[in-house]
C-alpha positions in Angstrom: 10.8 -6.1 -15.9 7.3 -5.3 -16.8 5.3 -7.3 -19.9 6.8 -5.3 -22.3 3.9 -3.3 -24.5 4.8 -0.4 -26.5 4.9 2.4 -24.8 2.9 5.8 -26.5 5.5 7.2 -27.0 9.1 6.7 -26.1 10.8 7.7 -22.5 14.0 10.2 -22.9 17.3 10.9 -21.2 18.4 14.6 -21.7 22.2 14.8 -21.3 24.1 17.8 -21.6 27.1 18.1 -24.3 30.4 17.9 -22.5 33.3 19.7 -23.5 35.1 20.6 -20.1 35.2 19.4 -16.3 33.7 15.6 -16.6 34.7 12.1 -15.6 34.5 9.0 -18.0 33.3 5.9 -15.6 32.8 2.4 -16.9 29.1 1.5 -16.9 30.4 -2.2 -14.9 30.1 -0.8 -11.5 27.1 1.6 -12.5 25.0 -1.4 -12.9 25.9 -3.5 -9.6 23.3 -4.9 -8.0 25.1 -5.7 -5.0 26.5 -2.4 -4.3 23.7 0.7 -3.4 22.9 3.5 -5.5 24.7 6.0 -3.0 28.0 3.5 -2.6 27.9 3.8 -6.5 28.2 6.9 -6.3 31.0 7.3 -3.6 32.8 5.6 -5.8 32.0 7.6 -8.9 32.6 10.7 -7.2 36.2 9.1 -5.5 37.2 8.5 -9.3 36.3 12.4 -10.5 38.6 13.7 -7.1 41.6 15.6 -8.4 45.2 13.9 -7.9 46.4 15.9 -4.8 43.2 14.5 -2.9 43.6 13.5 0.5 41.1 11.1 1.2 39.6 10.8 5.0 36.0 10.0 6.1 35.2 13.6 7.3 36.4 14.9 3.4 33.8 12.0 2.0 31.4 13.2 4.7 31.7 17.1 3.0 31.6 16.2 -0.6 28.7 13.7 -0.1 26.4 15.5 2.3 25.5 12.6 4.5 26.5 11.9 8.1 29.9 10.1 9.1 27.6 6.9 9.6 26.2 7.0 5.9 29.9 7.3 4.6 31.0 4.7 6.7 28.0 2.3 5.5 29.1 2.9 1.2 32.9 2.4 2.5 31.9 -0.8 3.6 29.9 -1.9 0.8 32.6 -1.4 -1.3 35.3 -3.3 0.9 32.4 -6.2 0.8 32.4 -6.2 -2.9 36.2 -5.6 -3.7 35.5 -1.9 -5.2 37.7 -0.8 -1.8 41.0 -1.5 -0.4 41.8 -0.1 3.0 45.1 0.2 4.6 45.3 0.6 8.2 48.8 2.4 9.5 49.6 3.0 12.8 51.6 5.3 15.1 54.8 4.0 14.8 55.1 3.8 10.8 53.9 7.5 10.8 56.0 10.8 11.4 53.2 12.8 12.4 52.5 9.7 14.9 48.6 9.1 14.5 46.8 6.5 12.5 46.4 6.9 8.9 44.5 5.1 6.2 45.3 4.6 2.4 42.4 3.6 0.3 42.7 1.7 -2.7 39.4 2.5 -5.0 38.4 -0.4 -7.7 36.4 0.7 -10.6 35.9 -3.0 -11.3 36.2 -6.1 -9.0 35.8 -10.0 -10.2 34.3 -10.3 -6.6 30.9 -8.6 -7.8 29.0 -11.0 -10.0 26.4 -8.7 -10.5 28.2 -7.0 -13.3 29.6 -8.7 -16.4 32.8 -10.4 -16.1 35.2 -9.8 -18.4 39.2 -9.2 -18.6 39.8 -5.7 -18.1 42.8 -3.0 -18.9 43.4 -1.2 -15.8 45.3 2.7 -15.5 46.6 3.3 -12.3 46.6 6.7 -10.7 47.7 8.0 -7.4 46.5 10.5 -5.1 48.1 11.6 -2.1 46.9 8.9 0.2 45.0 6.6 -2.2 45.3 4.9 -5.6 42.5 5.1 -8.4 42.8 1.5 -10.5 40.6 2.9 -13.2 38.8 0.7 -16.3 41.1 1.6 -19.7 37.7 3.2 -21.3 37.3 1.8 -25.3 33.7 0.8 -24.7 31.0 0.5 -21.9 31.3 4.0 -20.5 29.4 6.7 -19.4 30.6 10.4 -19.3 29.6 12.1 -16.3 29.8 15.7 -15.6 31.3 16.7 -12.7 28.9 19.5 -11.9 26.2 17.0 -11.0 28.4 14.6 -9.0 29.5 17.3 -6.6 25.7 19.2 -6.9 24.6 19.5 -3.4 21.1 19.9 -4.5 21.3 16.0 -4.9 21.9 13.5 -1.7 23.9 10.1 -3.0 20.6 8.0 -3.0 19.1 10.5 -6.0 22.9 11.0 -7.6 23.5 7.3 -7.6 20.2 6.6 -9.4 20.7 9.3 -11.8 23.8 8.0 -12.4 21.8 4.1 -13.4 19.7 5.9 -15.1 22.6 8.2 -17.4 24.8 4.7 -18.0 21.3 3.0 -19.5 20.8 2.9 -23.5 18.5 5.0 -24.8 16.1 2.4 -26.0 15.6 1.6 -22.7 11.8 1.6 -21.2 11.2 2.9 -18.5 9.3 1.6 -15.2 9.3 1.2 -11.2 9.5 -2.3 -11.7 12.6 -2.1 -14.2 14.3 0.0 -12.2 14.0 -2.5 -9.4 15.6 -5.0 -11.2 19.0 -3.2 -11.9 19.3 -1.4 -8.3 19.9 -3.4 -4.8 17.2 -0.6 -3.2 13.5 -2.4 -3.2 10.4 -0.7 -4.5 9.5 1.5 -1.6 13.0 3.3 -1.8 13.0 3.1 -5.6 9.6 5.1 -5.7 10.4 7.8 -3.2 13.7 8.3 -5.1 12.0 8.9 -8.0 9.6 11.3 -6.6 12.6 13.2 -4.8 14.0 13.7 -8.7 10.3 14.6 -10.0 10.2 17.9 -7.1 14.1 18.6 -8.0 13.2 19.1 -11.6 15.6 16.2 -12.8 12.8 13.8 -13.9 9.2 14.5 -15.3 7.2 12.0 -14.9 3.8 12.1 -17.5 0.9 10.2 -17.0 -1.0 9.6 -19.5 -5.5 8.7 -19.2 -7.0 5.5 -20.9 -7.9 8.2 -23.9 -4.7 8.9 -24.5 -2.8 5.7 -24.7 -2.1 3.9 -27.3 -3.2 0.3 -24.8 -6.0 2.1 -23.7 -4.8 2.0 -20.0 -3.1 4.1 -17.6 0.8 4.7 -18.9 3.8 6.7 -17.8 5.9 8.7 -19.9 9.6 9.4 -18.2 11.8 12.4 -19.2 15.2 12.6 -16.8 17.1 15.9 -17.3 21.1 15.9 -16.1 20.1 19.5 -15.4 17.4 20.0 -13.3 14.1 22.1 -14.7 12.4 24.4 -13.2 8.7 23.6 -12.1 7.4 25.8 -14.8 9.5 24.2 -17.4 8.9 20.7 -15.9 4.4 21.5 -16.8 5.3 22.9 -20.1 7.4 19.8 -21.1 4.5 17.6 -19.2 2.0 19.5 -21.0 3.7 19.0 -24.5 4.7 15.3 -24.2 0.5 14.9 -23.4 0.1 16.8 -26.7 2.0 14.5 -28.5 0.8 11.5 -26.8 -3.1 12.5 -28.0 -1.7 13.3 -31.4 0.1 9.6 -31.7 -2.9 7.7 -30.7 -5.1 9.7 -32.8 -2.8 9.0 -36.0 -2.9 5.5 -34.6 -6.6 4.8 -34.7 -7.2 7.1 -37.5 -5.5 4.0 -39.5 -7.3 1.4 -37.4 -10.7 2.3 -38.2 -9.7 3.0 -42.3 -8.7 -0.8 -41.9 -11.5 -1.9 -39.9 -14.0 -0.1 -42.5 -12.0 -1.9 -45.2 -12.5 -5.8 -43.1 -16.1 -5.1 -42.4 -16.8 -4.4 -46.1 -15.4 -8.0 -46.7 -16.8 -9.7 -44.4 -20.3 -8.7 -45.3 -19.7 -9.8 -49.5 -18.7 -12.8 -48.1 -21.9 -13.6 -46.6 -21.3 -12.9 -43.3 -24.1 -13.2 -40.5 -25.6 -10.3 -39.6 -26.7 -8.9 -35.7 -30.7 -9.6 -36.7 -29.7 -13.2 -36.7 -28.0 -14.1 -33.4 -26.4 -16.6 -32.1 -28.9 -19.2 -30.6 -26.5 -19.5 -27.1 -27.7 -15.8 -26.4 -30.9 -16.3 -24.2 -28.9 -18.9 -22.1 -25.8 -16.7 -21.6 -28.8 -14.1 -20.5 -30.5 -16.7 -17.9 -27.0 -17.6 -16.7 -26.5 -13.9 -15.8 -29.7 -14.1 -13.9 -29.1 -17.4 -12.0 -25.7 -15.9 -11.0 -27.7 -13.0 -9.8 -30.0 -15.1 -8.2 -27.7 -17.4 -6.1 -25.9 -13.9 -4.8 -29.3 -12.3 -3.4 -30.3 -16.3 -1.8 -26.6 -16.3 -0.4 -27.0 -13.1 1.2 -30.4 -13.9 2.8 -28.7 -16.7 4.2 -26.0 -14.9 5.6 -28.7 -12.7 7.0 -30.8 -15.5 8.9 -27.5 -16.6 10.7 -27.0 -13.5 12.1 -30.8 -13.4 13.6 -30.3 -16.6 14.8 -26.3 -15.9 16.3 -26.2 -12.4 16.9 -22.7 -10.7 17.7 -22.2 -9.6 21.4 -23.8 -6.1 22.3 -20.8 -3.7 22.4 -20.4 -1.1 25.4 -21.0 2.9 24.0 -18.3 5.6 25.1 -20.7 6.6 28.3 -20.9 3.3 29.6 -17.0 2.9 30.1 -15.7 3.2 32.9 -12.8 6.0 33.0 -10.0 4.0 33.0 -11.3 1.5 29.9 -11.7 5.4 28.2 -8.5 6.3 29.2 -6.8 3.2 27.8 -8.4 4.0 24.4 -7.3 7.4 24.5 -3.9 6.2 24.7 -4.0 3.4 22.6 -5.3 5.9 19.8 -2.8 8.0 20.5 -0.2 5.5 20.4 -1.2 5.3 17.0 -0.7 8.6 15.8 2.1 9.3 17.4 4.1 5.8 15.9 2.8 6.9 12.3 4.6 10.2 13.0 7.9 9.1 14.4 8.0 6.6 11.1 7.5 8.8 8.6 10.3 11.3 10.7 12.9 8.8 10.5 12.1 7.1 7.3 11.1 3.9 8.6 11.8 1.6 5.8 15.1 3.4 5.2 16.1 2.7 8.5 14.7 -0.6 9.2 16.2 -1.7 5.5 19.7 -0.1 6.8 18.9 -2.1 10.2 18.2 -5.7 8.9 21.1 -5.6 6.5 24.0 -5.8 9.7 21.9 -8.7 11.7 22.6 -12.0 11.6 20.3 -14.7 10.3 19.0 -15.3 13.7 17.9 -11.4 14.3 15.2 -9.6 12.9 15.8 -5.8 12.2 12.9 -4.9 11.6 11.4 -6.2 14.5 14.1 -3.9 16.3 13.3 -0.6 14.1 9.2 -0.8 15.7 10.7 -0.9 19.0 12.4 1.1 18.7 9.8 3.6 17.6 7.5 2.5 20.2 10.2 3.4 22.9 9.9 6.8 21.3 6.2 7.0 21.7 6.1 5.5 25.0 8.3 9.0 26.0 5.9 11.3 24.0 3.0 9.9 25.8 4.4 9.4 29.5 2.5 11.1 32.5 6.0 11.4 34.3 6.8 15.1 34.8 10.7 14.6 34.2 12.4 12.4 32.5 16.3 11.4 33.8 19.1 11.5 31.4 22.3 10.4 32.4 21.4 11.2 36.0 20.7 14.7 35.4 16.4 15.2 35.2 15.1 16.9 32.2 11.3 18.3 31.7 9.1 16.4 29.7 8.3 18.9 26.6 11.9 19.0 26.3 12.1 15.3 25.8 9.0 15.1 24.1 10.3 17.7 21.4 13.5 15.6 20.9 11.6 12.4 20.0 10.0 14.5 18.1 12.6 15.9 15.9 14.6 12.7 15.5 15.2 11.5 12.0 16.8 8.5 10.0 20.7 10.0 10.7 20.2 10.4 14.5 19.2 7.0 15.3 22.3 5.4 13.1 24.4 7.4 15.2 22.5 6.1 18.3 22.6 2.6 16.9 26.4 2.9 16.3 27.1 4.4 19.1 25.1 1.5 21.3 27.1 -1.7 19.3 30.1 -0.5 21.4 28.5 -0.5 24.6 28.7 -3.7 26.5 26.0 -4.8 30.0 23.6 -2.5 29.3 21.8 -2.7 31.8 18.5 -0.8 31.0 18.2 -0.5 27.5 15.4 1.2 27.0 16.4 4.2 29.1 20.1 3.9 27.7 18.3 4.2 24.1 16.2 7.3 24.9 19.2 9.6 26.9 21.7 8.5 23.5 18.6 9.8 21.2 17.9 12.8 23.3 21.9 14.0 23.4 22.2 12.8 19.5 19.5 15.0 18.7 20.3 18.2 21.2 23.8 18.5 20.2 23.6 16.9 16.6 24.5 20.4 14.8 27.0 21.6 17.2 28.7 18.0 16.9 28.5 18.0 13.3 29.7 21.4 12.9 32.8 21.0 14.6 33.6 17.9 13.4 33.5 19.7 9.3 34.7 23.1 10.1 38.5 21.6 9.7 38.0 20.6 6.4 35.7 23.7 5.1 38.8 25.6 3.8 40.5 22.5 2.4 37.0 22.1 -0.1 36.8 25.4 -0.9 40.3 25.5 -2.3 40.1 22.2 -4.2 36.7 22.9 -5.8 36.1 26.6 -5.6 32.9 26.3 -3.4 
């Protein structure tokens, strides 16, 4: 946590009253620090599901709106940390005669030391291929309504932090650095998170000048909504909490300087010295300034009689390059450009994050995440006319316009996909043809894949 200093004025949490349609969670696997925002709030969202709810990953894919690979990823944080029990059965134990999977949700686990241990009253409830082992709720909960954890206006990354944020007391301050501290996500994703609330309207975020802080320094004011605001609404309430910000630390110093006038006159019956008779250190603290000076202006005609005497090697201009040396920097720039692009398309630290966490101590993910992006590059920026894709030849802008439009999801597919695959023998071009087809036929895949279970939502949930 930050030095704590006392804030201006105070951050706020605006919840809604609930009377109807919300879930009671405990606040012990809200604040895990092992488990991600978004796998909280899988498992938030699995203990809201109604009782006749047939859990599979292409339902959790729906509800969630993330890819199969996301869901997969929170399904597996969970198993890691005891908030998940799956049961694999196969063929021959089932009528229908395909595999089938009961899950077994946890809304506490002793495995998870993150949260505070402590003997727990569990309720069981069973769904129609899962069981709920909810915390008996007498204390430590947070009430959730069930509008915002099925909201698609929200991905799991900005639920799950909402969610942290709902479950905190409101004496709580608020700060980047805080919020590090209770989530597993560093300070890159925390940030962007909270920036992705602050354009949603769930979170205003005030900042208030040296003038008009109480510390006399730069300060933030938070205000997170459980119903978003609109952007007009979001100014107005900036605008007032500026207001009373100004109005605080002008009560504040109003009182200082009654007290101050009240010490001075004091100070001065006492006998206190007076400005006309200074300190007798003053004139040295004065020549010390100007030796200081002094030694800086020597030091930096030093600096420049070396270089007269070793002066740096006489750099070739543009014209006197020869054309391939131009070309190279050409490229080399445009290398440059182009990596920057393809990062900030796929969410490079996301990725990289998601990358590092499955290699063992040995690998280096993110290592792997810039080469891959540079493989991406080196197909953007290739003279080649064609490029071959599963032994069929495709024209450049067409490949060049899929690297292009690659993002975080496509690449985990890719990355999945490519762990299965054994003796690959190029893997370069292997990498580029499973991008290149992930990113072609990504919505007609995904489309297919959630058309089956479109009806079954809409009946459940009305939407």
């Amino acid at each position: 946590m930050d030095k704590v200093i006392q804030k201006t004025i105070g951050d706020t949490v605006c919840r809604i009253h609930k009377t109807a349609d919300f879930t009671m969670l405990s606040n012990g696997f809200i604040g895990s620090t092992n488990i991600s925002c978004q796998a909280i709030l899988l498992l938030a969202q699995a203990m809201s599901l109604p009782k006749n709810w047939n859990f599979t990953i292409k339902g959790l894919e729906k509800i969630c709106a993330v890819g199969e690979t996301a869901v997969r990823n929170m399904l597996k944080e969970l198993e890691t940390w005891g908030y998940l029990v799956r049961t694999k059965l196969m063929p021959s134990k089932e009528t229908h005669g395909r595999i089938k999977y009961i899950y077994d949700f946890y809304e506490y686990s002793a495995k998870d030391t993150s949260v505070p241990q402590a003997d727990v009253v569990m309720e069981t409830y069973t769904a129609e291929n899962a069981t709920l082992y909810k915390v008996k709720k007498n204390s430590h909960f947070t009430v959730i309504s069930n509008k915002l954890l099925r909201s698609k206006k929200l991905n799991p990354k900005q639920k799950g932090l909402l969610l942290k944020v709902l479950s905190l007391p409101n004496t709580w301050r608020f700060s980047v650095s805080g919020i590090v501290k209770i989530c597993k996500e560093g300070k890159s994703a925390i940030k962007a998170r909270l920036a992705e609330l602050t354009e949603l309207g769930y979170l205003v975020r005030t900042q208030l000048k040296s003038n008009e802080s109480k510390s006399r320094g730069f300060e933030y004011i938070y205000e997170f909504f459980e119903i978003a605001l609109s952007k007009e609404d979001a100014e107005k309430k900036s605008e007032k909490t500026r207001k009373n910000a100004k109005k605080s630390v002008k009560d504040l110093f109003t009182k200082k300087s009654a007290k101050k006038g009240a010490d001075t006159a004091k100070k001065q019956h006492s006998g206190f010295r007076s400005a006309e008779n200074p300190n007798a250190e003053t004139p040295q603290a004065e020549k010390q300034a100007q030796l200081n000076t002094n030694e800086k202006i020597n030091k930096n005609k030093k600096l420049s009689y070396q270089d007269s005497i070793y002066p740096s090697a006489p750099q070739k201009s543009f014209q006197q390059k020869s054309e391939d040396e131009r070309m190279m920097d050409g490229y080399t720039q445009n290398f440059e450009i182009y990596k920057s692009i393809i990062k900030q398309n796929i969410d490079f630290y996301e990725f990289a994050s998601w990358l590092d966490s499955y290699c063992d101590d040995d690998e280096d993910g993110w290592a792997e995440a810039e080469q891959i992006v540079e493989a991406m590059v080196r197909q953007i920026l290739s003279t080649k006319p064609y490029e071959v894709i599963h032994g069929q030849k495709f024209p450049r802008a067409s490949v060049e316009s899929a690297m292009m439009k690659a993002n975080i999801y496509h690449l985990e597919n890719v990355v999945e996909q490519m762990k299965k695959v054994l003796n690959i023998r190029n893997y370069e071009a292997y990498l580029i043809s499973s991008v290149y087809n992930e990113v072609v036929n990504f919505h007609v895949k995904k489309n297919a894949e959630s058309r089956a279970i479109s009806y079954d939502i809409r009946q459940t949930f009305g939407y």
